[in-house]
C-alpha positions in Angstrom: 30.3 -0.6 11.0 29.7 -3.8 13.0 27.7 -1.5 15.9 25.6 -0.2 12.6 24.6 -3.5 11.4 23.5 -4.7 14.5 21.5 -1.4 15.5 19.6 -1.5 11.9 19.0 -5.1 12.0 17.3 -4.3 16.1 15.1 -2.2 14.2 14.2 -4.0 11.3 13.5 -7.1 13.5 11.3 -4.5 16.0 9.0 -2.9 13.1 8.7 -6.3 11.3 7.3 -8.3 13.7 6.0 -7.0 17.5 4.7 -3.4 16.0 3.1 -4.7 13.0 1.1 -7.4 15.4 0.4 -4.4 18.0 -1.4 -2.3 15.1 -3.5 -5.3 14.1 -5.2 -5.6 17.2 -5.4 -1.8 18.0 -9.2 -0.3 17.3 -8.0 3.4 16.3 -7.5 2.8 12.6 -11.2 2.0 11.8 -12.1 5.2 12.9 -9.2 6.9 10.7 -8.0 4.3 8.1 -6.5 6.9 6.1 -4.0 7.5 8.9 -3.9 3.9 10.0 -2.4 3.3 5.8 -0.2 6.1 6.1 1.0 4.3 9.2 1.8 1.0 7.5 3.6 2.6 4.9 6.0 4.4 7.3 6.4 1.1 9.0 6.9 -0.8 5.7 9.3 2.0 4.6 11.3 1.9 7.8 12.4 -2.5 7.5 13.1 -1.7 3.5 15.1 1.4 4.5 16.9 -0.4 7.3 17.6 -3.3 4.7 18.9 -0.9 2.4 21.2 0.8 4.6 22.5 -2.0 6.2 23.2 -3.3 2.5 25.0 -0.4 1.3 27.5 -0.8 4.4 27.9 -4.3 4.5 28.9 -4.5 1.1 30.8 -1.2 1.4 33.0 -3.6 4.0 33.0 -6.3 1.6 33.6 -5.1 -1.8 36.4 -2.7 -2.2 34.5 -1.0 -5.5 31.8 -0.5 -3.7 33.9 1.1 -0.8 35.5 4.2 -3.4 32.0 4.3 -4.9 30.0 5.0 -1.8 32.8 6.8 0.6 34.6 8.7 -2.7 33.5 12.0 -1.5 33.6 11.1 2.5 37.0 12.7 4.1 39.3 9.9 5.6 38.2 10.7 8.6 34.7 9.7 8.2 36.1 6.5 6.2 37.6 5.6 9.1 35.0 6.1 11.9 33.1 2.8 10.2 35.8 0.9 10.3 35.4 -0.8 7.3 38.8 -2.9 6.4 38.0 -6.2 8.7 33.8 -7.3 8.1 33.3 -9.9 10.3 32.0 -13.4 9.0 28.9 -12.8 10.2 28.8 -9.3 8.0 29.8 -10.9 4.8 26.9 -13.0 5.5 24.2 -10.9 6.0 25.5 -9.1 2.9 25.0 -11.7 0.7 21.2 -12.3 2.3 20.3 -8.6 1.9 21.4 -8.6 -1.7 19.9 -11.7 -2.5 16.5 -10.3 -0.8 17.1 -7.0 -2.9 16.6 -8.7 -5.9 13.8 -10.9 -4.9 12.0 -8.0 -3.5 12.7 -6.4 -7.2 11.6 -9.5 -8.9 8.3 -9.4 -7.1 7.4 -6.5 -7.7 7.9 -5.7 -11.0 6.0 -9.5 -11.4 3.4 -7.9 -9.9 3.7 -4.5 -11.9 3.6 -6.7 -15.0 0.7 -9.2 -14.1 -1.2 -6.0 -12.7 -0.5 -5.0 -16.3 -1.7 -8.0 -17.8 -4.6 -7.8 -16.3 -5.7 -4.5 -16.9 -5.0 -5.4 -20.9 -7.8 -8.0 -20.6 -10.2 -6.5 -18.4 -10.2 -3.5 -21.1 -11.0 -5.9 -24.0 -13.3 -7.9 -22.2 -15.1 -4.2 -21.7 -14.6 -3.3 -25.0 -16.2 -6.8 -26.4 -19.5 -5.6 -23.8 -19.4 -2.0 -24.1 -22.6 -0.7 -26.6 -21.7 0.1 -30.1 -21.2 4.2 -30.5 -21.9 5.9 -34.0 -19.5 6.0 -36.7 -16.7 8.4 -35.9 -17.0 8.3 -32.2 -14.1 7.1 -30.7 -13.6 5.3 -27.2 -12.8 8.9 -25.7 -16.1 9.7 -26.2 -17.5 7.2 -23.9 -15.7 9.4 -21.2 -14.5 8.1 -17.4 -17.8 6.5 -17.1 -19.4 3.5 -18.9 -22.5 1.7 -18.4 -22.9 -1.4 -19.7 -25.9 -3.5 -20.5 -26.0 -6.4 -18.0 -29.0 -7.4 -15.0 -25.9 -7.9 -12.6 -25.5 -5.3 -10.4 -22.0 -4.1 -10.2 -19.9 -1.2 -10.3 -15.8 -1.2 -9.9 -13.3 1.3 -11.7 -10.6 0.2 -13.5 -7.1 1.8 -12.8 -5.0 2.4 -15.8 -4.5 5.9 -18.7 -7.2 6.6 -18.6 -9.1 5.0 -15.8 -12.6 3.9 -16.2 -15.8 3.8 -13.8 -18.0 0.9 -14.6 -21.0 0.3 -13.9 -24.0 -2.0 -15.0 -27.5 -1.5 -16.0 -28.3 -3.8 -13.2 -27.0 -1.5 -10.4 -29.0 1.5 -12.4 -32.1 -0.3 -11.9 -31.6 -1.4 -8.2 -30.1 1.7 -6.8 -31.8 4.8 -5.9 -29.8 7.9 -7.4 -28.0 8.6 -3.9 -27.3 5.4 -3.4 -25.6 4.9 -6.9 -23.7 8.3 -6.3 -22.9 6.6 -2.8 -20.8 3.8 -5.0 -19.2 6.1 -7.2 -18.1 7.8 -5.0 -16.6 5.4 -3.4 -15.4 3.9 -6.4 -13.7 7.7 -7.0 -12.4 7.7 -4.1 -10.3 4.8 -4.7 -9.0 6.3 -8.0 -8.2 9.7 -6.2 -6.0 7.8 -3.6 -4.2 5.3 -6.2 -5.2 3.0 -3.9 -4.3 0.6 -6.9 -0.6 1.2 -6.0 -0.8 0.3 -3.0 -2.5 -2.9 -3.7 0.1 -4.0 -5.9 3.0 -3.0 -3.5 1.6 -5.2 0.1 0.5 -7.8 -2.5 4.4 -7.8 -3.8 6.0 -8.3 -0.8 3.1 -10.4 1.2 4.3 -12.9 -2.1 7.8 -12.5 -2.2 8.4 -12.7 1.7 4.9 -14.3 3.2 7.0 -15.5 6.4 7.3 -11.9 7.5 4.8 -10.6 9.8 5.3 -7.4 8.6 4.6 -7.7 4.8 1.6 -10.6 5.2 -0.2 -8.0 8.1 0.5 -5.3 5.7 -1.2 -7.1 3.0 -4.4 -8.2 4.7 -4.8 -3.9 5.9 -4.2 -2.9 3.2 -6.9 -4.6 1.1 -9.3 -3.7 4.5 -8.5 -0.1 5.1 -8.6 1.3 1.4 -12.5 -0.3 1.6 -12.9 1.7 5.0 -11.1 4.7 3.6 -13.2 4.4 0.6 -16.5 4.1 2.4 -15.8 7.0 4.1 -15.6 8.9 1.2 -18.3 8.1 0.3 -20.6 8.6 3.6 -19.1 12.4 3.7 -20.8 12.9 0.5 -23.7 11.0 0.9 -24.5 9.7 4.5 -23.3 6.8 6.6 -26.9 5.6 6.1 -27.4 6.1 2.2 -23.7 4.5 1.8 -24.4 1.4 3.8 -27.9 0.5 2.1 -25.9 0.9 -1.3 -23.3 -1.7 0.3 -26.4 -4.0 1.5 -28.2 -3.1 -1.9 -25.2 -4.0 -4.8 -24.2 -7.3 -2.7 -27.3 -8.8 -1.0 -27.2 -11.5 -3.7 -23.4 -12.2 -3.4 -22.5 -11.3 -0.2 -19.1 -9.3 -1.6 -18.4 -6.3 -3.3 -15.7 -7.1 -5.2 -13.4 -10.0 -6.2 -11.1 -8.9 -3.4 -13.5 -8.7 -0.4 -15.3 -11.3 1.7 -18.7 -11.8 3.9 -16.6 -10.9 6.9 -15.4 -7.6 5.5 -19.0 -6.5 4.5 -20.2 -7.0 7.2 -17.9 -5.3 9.1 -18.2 -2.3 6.6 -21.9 -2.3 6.8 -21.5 -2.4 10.6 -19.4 0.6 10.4 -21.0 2.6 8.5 -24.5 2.1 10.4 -22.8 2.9 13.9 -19.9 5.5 13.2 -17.6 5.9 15.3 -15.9 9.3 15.4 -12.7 10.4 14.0 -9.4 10.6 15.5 -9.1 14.1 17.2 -6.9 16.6 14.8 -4.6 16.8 17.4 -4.0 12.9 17.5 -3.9 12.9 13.3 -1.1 15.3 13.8 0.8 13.5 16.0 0.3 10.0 14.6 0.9 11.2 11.2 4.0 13.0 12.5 5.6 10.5 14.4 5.2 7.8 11.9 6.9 9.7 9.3 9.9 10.4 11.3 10.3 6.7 12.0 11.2 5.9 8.3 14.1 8.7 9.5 15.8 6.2 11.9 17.4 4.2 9.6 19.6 7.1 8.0 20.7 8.5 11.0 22.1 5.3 12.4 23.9 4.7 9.2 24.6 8.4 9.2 25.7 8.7 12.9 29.5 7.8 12.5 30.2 9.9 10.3 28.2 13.1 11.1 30.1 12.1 14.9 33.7 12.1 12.8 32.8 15.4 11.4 31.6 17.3 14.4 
């Protein structure tokens, strides 16, 4: 058990903090940021998983309850390979941290799950206070996943939620050229299609609840940057690199942002992109990144999994 905890806690310390800076500076996810999110995740998924595990067994050497709980169905043999009757100080220790970091890590997100909700609530009556005035007997439904409303502005976001809604103002209407505005829908669709809204509120949880780790705070800041570069992409498939990045220049040459989330920098950086594409990973590198970054989540289990599966065999 004691060779467990320290191999999970090698791990977690290896993808929270040396990988996480390694893939920050690497160039290969603006030219696939769907793959450089997917990678993230795994990353993200592997620390929590090793947190987990090492959890469940340090308090399975701890707690006697949990013991019979977690090992009931385990043969004695495998009971015995983890040599759980004497947990170190150091064990009991670490226990009590991961447990107490279980429950922040709860806390923040479902603060964030209920703020997000919050949120949303207001951002649907402020529409409703703007939105035009339908006949009598038309409900909201029959405004439909898109709404325009009456403002010189120019904007466009959607807004996640049952159902989600595509705004946009008269404004943009007026400014954009019809491929450009299908340019920012689609880009706007595309972050709907991905729930890229989920993922927002899940880096933005653990960025707040833990902003001393590496990990969590890079994850954070890529997150927010590669959905707009996944997005973008989107959109330029559809409609052209070209078409896509005069939209960009078009809806924010007055502001200098897109959104509430983005900044000058990132624009730019979009704008850049999208005017000088680069091209995409090969199919054969997708395959292999994609694959090897969703065994690494697998790690964890089969250290935790290794003493036993070794008493059985």
């Amino acid at each position: 058990m004691t060779f467990c905890l320290l191999l999970l806690s090698a791990v977690a310390l290896t993808a929270a903090v040396p990988v996480p800076r390694a893939l920050t500076r690497a160039e290969w996810p603006e030219r696939d940021p769907v793959v450089a999110l997917w990678v993230w995740q795994c990353l993200v998924a592997t620390v929590l998983l090793c947190c987990l595990t090492a959890l469940v067994l340090g308090a399975a050497a701890v707690f006697h309850t949990v013991r019979g709980h977690v090992f009931a169905p385990a043969p004695p043999a495998v009971t015995a390979a983890y040599d759980l009757s004497a947990a170190p100080a150091w064990a009991v220790v670490l226990t009590l941290l991961l447990g107490c970091g279980a429950a922040w890590t709860t806390a923040m997100l479902a603060r964030e799950l209920v703020e997000a909700r919050r949120r949303r609530g207001q951002a649907r009556a402020h529409l409703r206070e703007r939105a035009p005035d339908l006949p009598p007997g038309l409900g909201a439904a029959a405004r439909g996943p898109l709404l325009v409303l009456e403002d010189e502005y120019p904007d466009a976001w959607w807004l996640p939620g049952s159902p989600s809604q595509l705004v946009v103002t008269t404004g943009a209407l007026h400014r954009l050229t019809d491929h450009q505005l299908d340019a920012v829908l689609t880009h706007e669709r595309g972050h709907a299609r991905a729930r890229h809204d989920w993922l927002l509120h899940l880096s933005t949880a653990l960025a707040t609840g833990f902003p001393q780790v590496p990990l969590f705070s890079h994850f954070c800041d890529q997150t927010h940057r590669l959905v707009e570069l996944a997005a973008d992409d989107t959109a330029s498939r559809r409609c052209g690199h070209l078409t896509t990045a005069l939209a960009l220049i078009e809806l924010n040459q007055h502001r200098g942002v897109l959104s509430c989330a983005s900044t000058h920098r990132l624009l730019g950086e979009r704008v850049d992109r999208l005017l000088e594409p680069q091209p995409r990973l090969g199919p054969r590198h997708r395959l292999l990144t994609t694959t090897a970054a969703a065994l690494i989540p697998l790690l964890p289990l089969l250290i935790a999994f290794a003493p036993g599966l070794t008493a059985l065999s």
